[in-house]
LOZANU-576778 format. One line per 5 residues: number of its first residue (from 1); their letters; for each residue x negated, y, z negated of C-alpha. Coordinates in Angstrom, 2 decimals. Each point is the difference from the previous one (the first is absolute). Layout:
BEGIN
NUM> a> X:Y:Z ~ ...
//
This chain:
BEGIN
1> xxxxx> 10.22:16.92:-15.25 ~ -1.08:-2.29:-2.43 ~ -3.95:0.50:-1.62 ~ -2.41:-2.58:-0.93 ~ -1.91:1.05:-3.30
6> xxxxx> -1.77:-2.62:-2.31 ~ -1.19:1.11:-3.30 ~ -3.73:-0.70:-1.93 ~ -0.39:-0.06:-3.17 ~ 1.67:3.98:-1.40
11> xxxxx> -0.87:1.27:3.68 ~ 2.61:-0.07:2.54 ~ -1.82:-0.69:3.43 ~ 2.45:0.73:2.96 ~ -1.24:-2.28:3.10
16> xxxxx> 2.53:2.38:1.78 ~ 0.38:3.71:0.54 ~ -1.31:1.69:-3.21 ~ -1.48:2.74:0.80 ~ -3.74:0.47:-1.11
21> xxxxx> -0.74:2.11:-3.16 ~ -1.92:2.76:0.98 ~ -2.28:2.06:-1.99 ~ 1.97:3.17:0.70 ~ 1.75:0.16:-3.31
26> xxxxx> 4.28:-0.19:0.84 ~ 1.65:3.58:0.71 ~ -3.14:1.26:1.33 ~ 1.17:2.34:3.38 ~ -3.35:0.12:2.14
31> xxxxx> 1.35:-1.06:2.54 ~ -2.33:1.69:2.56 ~ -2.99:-2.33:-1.32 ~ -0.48:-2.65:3.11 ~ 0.78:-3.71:-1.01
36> xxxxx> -2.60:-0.81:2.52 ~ -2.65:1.75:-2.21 ~ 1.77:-1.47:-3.12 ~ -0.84:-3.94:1.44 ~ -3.51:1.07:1.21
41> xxxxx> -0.86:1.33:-3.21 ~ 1.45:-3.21:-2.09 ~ -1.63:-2.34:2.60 ~ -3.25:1.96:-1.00 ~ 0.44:-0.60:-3.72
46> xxxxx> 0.84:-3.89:0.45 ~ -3.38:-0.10:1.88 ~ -1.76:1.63:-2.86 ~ 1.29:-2.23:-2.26 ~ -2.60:-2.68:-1.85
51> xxxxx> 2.39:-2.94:-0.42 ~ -2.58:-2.63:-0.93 ~ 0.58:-0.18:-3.96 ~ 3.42:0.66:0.90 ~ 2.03:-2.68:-1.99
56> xxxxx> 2.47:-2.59:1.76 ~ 3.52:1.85:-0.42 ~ -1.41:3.23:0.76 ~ -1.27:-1.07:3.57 ~ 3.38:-1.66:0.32
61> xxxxx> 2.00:3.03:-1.00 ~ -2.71:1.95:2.81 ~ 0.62:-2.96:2.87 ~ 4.02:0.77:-0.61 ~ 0.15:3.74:-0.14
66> xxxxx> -2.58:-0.29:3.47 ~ 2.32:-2.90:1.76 ~ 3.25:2.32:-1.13 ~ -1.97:3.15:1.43 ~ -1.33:-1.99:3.28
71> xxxxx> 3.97:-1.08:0.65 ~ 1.28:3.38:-0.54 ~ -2.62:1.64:2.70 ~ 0.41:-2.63:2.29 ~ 3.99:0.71:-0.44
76> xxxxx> -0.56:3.78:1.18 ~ -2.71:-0.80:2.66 ~ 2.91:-2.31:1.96 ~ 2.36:3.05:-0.68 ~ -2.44:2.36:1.31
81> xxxxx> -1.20:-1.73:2.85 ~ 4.50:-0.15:0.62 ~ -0.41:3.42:-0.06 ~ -3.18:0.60:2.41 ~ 1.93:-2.53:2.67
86> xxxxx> 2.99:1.74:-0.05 ~ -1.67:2.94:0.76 ~ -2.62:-1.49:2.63 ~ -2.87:1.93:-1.11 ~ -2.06:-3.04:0.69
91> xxxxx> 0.40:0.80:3.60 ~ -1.77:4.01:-0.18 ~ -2.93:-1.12:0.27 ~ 0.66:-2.61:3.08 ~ 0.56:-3.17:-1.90
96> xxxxx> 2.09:-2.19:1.88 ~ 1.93:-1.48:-3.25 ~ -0.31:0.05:-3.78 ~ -1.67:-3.07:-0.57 ~ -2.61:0.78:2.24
101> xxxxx> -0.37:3.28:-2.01 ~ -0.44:-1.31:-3.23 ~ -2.21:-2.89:0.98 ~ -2.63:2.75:1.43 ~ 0.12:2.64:-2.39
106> xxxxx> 0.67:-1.97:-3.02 ~ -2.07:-2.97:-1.82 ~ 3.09:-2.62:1.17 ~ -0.14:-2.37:2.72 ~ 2.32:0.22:3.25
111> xxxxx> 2.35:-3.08:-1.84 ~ 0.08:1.81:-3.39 ~ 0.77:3.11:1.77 ~ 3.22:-1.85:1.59 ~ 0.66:-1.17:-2.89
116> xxxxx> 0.59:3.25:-1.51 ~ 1.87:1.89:2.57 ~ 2.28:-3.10:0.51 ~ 0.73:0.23:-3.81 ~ 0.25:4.22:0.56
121> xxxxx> 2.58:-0.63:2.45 ~ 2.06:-2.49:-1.63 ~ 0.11:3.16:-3.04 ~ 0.23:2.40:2.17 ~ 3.37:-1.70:1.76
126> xxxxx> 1.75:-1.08:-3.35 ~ 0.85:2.13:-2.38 ~ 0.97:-2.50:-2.92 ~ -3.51:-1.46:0.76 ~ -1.61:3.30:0.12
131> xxxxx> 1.50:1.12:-3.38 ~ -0.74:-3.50:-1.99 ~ -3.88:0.32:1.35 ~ -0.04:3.61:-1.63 ~ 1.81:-1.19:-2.85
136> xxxxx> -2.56:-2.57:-0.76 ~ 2.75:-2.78:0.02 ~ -1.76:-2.23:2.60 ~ -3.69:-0.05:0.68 ~ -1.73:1.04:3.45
141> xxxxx> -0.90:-4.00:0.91 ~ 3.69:-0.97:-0.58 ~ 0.77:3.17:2.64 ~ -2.60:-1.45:1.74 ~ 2.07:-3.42:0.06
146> xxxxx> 2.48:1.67:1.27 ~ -0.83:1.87:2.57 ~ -1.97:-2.91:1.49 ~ 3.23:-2.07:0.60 ~ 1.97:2.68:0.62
151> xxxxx> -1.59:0.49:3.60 ~ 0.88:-2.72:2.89 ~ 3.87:1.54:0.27 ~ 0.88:-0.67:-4.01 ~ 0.40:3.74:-0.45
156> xxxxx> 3.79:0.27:-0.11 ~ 0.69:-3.35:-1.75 ~ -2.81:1.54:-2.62 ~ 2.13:3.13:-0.58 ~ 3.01:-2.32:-0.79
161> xxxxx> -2.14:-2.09:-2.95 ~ -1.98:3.64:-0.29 ~ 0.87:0.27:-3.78 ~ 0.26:-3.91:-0.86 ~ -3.36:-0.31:1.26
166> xxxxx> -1.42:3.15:-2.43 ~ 1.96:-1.89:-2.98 ~ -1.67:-2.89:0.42 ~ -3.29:1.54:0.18 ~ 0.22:2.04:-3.36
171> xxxxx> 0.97:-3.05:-1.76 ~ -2.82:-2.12:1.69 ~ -3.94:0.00:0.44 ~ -1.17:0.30:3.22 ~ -0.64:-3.67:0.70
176> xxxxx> 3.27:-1.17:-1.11 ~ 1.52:2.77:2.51 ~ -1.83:-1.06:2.80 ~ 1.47:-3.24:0.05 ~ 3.33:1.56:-0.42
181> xxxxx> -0.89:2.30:3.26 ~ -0.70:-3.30:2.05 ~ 3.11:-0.90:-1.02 ~ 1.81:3.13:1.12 ~ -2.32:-0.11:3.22
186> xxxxx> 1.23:-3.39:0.95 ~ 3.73:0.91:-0.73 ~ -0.28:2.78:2.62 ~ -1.40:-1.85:2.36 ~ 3.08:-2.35:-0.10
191> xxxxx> 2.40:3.02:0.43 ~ -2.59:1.07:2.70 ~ 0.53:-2.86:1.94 ~ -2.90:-1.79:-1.56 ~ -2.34:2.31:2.00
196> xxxxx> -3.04:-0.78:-1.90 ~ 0.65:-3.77:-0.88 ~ 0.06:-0.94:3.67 ~ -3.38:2.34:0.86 ~ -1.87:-2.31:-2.77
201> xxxxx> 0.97:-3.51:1.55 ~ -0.40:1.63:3.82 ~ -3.50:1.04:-1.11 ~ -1.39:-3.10:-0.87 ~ -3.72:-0.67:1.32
206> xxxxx> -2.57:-2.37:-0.50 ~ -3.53:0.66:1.36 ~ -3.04:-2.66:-0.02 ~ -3.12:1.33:0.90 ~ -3.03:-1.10:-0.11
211> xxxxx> -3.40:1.78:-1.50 ~ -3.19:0.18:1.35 ~ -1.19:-2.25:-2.67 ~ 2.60:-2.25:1.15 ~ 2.66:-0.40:-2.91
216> xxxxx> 3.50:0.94:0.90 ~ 1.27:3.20:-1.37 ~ 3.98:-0.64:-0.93 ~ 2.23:3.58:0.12 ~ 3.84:-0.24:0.15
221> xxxxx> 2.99:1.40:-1.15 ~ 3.03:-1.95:-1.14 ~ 3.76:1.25:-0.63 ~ 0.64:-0.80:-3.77 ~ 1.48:-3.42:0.32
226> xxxxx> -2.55:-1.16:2.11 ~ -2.29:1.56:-2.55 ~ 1.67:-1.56:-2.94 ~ 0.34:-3.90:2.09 ~ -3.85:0.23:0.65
231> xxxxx> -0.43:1.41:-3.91 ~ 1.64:-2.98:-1.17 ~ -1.41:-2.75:2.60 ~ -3.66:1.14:-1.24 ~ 0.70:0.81:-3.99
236> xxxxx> 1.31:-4.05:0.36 ~ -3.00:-1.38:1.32 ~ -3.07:2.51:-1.52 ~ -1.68:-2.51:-2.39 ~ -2.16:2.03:-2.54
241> xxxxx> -3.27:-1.09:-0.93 ~ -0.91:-2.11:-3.17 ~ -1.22:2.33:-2.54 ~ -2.98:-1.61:0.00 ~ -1.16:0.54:3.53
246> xxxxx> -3.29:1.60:0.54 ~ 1.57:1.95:3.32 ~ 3.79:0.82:-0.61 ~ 1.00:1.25:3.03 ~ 1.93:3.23:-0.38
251> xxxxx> 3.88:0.81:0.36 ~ -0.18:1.05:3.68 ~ -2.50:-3.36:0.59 ~ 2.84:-2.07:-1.46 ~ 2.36:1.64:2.92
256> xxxxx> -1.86:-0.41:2.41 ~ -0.67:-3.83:-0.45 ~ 3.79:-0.27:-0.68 ~ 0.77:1.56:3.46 ~ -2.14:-2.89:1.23
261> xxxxx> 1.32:-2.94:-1.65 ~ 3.41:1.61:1.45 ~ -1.38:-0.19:3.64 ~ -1.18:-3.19:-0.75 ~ 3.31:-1.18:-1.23
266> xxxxx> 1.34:1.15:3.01 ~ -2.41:-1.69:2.96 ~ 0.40:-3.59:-2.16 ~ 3.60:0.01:-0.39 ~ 0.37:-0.32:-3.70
271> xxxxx> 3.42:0.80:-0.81 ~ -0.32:3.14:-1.92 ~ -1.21:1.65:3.01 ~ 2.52:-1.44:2.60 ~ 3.05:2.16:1.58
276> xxxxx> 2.50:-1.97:-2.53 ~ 2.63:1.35:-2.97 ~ -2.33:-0.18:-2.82 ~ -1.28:3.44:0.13 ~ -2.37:2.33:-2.02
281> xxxxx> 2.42:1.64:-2.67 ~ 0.37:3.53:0.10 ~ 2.29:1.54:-2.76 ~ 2.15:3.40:0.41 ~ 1.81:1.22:-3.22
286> xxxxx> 2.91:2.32:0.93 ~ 3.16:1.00:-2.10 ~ 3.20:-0.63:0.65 ~ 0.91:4.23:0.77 ~ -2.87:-0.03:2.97
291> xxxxx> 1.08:-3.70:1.21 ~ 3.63:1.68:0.32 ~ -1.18:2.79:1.61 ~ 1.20:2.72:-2.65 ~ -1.16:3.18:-0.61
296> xxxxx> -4.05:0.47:-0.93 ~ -1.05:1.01:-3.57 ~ -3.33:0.18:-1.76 ~ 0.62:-3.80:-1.22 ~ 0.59:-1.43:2.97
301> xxxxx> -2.36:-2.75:0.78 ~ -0.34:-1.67:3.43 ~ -3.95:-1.79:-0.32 ~ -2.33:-2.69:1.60 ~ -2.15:-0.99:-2.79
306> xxxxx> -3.50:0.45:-0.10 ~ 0.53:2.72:3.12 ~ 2.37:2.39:-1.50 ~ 3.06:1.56:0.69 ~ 1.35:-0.63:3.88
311> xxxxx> 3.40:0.96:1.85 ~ 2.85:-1.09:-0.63 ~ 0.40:-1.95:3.54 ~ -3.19:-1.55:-0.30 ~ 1.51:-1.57:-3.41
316> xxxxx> 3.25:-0.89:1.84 ~ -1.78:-1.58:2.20 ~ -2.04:-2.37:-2.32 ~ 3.37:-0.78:-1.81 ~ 1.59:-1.33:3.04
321> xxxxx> -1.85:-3.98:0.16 ~ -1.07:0.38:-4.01 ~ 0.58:-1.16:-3.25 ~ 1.53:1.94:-2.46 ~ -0.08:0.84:-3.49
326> xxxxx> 2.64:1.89:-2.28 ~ -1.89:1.39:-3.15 ~ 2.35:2.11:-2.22 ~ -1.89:3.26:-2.27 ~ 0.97:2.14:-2.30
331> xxxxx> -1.78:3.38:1.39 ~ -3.28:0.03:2.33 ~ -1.73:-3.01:-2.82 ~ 2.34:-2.05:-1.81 ~ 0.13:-3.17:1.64
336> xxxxx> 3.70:-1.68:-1.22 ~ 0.35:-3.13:2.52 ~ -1.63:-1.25:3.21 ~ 1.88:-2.15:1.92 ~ -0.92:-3.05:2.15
341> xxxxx> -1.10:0.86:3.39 ~ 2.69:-0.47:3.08 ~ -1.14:-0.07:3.19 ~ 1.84:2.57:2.14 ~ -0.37:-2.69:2.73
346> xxxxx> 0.42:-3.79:-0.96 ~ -2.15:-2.48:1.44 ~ 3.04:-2.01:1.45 ~ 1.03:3.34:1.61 ~ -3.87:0.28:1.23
351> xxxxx> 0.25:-3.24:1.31 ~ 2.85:1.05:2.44 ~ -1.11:3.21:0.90 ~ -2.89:-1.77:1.92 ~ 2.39:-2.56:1.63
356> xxxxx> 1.98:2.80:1.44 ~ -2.52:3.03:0.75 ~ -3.30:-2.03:0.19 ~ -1.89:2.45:0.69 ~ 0.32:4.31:-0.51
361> xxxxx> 2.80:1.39:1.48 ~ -1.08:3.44:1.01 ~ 0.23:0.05:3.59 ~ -3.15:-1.39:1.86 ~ -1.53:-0.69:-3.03
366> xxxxx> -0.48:-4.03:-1.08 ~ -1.61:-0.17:-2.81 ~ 0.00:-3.36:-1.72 ~ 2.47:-0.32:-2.86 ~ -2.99:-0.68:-2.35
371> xxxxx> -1.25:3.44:0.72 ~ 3.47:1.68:-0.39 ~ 2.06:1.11:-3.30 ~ 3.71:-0.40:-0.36 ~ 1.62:3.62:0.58
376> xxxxx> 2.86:1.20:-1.14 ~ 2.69:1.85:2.64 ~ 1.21:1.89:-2.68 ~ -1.78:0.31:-3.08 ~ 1.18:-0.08:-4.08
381> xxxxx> 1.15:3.36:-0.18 ~ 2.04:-0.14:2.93 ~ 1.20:-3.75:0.01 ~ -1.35:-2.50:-2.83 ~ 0.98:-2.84:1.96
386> xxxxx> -3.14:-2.64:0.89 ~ 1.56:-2.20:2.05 ~ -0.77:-1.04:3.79 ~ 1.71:2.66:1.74 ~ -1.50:2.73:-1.49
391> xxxxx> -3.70:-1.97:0.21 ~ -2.45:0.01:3.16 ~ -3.45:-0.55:0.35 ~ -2.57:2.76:0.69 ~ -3.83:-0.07:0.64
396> xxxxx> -1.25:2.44:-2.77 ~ -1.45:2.53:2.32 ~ 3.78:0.50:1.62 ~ 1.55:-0.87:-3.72 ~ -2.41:3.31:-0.88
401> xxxxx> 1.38:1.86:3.24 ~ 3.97:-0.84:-0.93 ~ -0.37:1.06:-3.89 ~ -2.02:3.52:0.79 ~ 2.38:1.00:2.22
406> xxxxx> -1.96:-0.58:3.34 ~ 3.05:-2.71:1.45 ~ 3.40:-0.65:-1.16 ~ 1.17:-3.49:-0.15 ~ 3.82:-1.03:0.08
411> xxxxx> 2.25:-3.40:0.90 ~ 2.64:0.50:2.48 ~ 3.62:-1.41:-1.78 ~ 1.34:-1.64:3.29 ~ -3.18:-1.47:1.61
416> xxxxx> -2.41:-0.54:-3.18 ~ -2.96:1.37:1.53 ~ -2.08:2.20:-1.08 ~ -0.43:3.68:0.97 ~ -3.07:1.99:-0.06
421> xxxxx> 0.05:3.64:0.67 ~ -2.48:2.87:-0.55 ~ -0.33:2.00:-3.31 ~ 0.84:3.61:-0.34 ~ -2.81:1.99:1.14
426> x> -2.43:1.37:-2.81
//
């Protein structure tokens, strides 16, 4: 497995795996001497020590030796605590689970303590994991990345990308990896059946309630292209402040008076506001691989801007009534060409989709075709025709409910119509 080291000035600093340097000179055989004592006695010493004339390098050189040490104890507590679990002694003295355990008789609370034995488990269940963790080859918060999207029914697709995954986190910090995770996350969901995709958009909510000082509290929770459309509707009308003004309103002030000027939009008709085909532009950047449906790898990149990375469905959804834009690089930076952008469905073919469908055609459903996106029967990878016959309007909630797997959506050869069954059950 590869190792990330970086070097300053004639000291090489490994931000990976080296072990600590110990004050027990090398060769020396007491081995009965307990490491526990060892740390208690060096934490005792660092304690003791009067760092205030200390000069600049020398509490650097201290603050990387202590990070290296924390990382390195924290790396042994998850593989004890693997250890204690497998062996349910949290449960002799009547505790109920581990967690619970460690958030009474240890200074954690009860979602740290989760934390940890979900992390223990996800060690304790993989071996390659396990061994890179001792090894010092990945740290415990990219483990804890890990194990966190691991759960939710990813756990045999995660033993299949086991060792890509622990590649890509030696060769990465830890917030460069976590976007690679989402990325892995949202590729299982597709070959889950898009599981988790369809749970955000059916969980939705909006609440209004008012205080007892009267205002109205606002709480809701949006799937992400919901979240992105009403990121960029209120990022295009927040006006900031002239630098001069005596009261500047703050960032969240600015939102909320954007969110306004949106409602009003809507109640006096301006056109920005009305159900029409000029929309609030939300942009997805996928490669070609994921649009094709290939295999997953570290670099694969599926994303909403602004929100992150999202599954690959919700993406092929977008792409069906878009525009798009071919941009050619040479590795993950290099920009070579970008394209003008085609729209996967023309405006002439818009045009006719309305005269023929009018409205959605999900059964019972009539949505108006200004509410509705053009869908695709079959989509690029399959068939990378966009022409009529392969086009139909859908409402977005059922265009959301066809993609994630919910409905299935065919046209009938002889007849034309269209066919609707149920999904394979999750």
């Amino acid at each position: 497995m590869a190792h990330r080291e970086r070097e300053t000035g004639s000291v090489m600093i490994a931000s990976r795996g080296d072990r600590l340097a110990h004050d027990v000179p090398a060769g020396d055989d007491r081995v009965d001497v307990d490491p526990m004592e060892q740390i208690r006695a060096g934490v005792a010493r660092l304690q003791d020590e009067d760092r205030r004339q200390w000069l600049p390098r020398e509490l650097t050189a201290r603050l990387r030796d202590l990070a290296t040490a924390r990382e390195r104890l924290e790396a042994e507590y998850v593989r004890l605590i693997a250890d204690w679990d497998r062996r349910q002694a949290w449960a002799v003295d009547g505790s109920l689970s581990p967690s619970a355990w460690l958030a009474h008789h240890t200074p954690v609370s009860s979602p740290a303590a989760k934390k940890s034995v979900r992390t223990a488990r996800l060690v304790r269940t993989h071996e390659s994991t396990s061994e890179a963790l001792a090894a010092g080859a990945v740290s415990v918060t990219q483990i804890e990345q890990l194990a966190r999207a691991e759960g939710r029914g990813r756990g045999e697709i995660f033993t299949e990308h086991e060792e890509t995954l622990l590649d890509a986190a030696s060769l990465m910090n830890e917030d460069d990896f976590g976007v690679v995770v989402k990325r892995w996350q949202s590729m299982a969901d597709d070959q889950l059946g898009r599981a988790d995709a369809r749970h955000m958009f059916e969980n939705r909510y909006l609440y209004l309630s008012t205080t007892f000082a009267g205002a109205v509290a606002v709480d809701g929770l949006l799937d992400p292209e919901a979240g992105a459309r009403l990121q960029a509707a209120l990022e295009a009308r927040v006006t900031p402040d002239p630098a001069d003004d005596p009261e500047p309103r703050s960032a969240a002030q600015l939102r909320a008076d954007a969110l306004i000027d949106l409602v009003e939009e809507a109640a006096t008709g301006t056109t920005s506001a009305r159900p029409s085909r000029v929309r609030t532009s939300v942009n997805v950047v996928v490669d070609l691989p994921t649009l094709q449906g290939d295999e997953w790898t570290p670099r694969s990149r599926a994303d909403l801007v602004g929100i992150g990375p999202v599954a690959r469905e919700t993406v092929a959804r977008l792409l069906c009534d878009s525009y798009l834009t071919r941009v050619i690089t040479a590795g993950p930076s290099q920009v070579l060409d970008v394209g003008r952008s085609t729209r996967f469905v023309s405006e002439p073919q818009r045009a006719a989709l309305v005269v023929r469908d009018e409205t959605c055609v999900f059964p019972s459903c009539s949505r108006d075709h200004r509410w509705c996106d053009a869908h695709h029967l079959t989509f690029y990878e399959h068939d990378p025709r966009t022409d009529l016959e392969n086009l139909v309007l859908l409402c977005r909630r059922h265009h959301a409910m066809v993609h994630e797997g919910l409905w299935t959506m065919k046209r009938d050869c002889d007849s034309g119509h269209i066919i609707t069954g149920r999904g394979p059950p999750r």
